[in-house]
C-alpha positions in Angstrom: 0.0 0.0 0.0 1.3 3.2 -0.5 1.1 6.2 2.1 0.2 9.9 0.9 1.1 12.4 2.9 -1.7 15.1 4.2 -1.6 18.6 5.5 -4.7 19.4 7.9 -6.1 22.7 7.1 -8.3 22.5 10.3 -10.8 20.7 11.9 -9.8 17.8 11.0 -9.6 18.0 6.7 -6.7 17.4 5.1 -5.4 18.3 1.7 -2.9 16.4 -0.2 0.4 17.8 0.2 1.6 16.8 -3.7 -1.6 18.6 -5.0 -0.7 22.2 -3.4 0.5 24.6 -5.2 0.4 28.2 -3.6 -1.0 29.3 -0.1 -1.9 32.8 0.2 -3.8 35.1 2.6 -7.5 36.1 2.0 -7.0 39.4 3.5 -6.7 41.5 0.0 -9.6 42.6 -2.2 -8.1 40.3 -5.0 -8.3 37.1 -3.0 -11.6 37.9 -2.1 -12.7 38.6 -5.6 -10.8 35.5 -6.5 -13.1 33.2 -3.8 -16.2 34.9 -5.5 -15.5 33.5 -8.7 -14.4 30.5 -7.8 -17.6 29.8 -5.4 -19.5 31.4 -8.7 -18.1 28.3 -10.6 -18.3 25.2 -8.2 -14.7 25.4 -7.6 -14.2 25.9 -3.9 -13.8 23.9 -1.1 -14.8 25.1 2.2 -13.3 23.8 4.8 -13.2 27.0 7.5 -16.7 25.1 9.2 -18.2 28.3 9.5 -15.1 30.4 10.9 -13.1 33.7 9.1 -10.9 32.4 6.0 -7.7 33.2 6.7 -5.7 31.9 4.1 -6.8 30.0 -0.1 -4.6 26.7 -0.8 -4.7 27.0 -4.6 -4.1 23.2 -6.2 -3.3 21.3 -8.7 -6.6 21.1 -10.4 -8.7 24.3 -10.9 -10.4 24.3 -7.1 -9.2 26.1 -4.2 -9.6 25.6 -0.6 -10.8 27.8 1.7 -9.0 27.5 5.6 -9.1 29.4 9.0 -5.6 28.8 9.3 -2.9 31.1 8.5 -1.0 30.4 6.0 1.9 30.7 7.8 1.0 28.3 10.4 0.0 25.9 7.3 3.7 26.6 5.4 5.0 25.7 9.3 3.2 22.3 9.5 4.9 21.6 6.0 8.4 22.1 7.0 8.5 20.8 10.3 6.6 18.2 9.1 3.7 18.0 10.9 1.7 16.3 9.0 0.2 12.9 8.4 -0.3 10.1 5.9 -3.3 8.6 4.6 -2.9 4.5 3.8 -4.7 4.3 0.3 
């Protein structure tokens, strides 16, 4: 079996660490505008559960996700890896 290694964005979801490609803050006007359009097209994946979005994970495909995590403490959990694996 082989393992995939996860980053959780926050209560508990998780985002494949391969399939990340930028994470930004969602303080600016463009972000904002950028999570309108996206949410306009199907392409966003909340997983804030109901709290401020603090940073966008954009991916490897055309959706983003939406977390109430910094993205700082989310670039942190990368390096010092702290995160799991997943046993497809």
């Amino acid at each position: 079996m082989a393992t995939v290694a996860v980053l959780n964005v926050g209560f508990y979801n998780f985002v494949m660490t391969e399939k990340i490609v930028a994470m930004v803050s969602s303080e600016s006007a463009p972000m904002r505008r950028v999570i309108q359009n996206m949410k306009k097209e199907g392409m966003v994946i909340d997983a804030t559960q109901g709290r401020r979005t603090k940073s966008i994970i954009f991916t490897t495909g055309r959706e983003i996700v939406l977390s109430a995590i910094s993205q700082e403490t989310l670039a942190k959990r990368l390096m010092t890896g702290e995160i799991g694996t997943d046993e497809e």
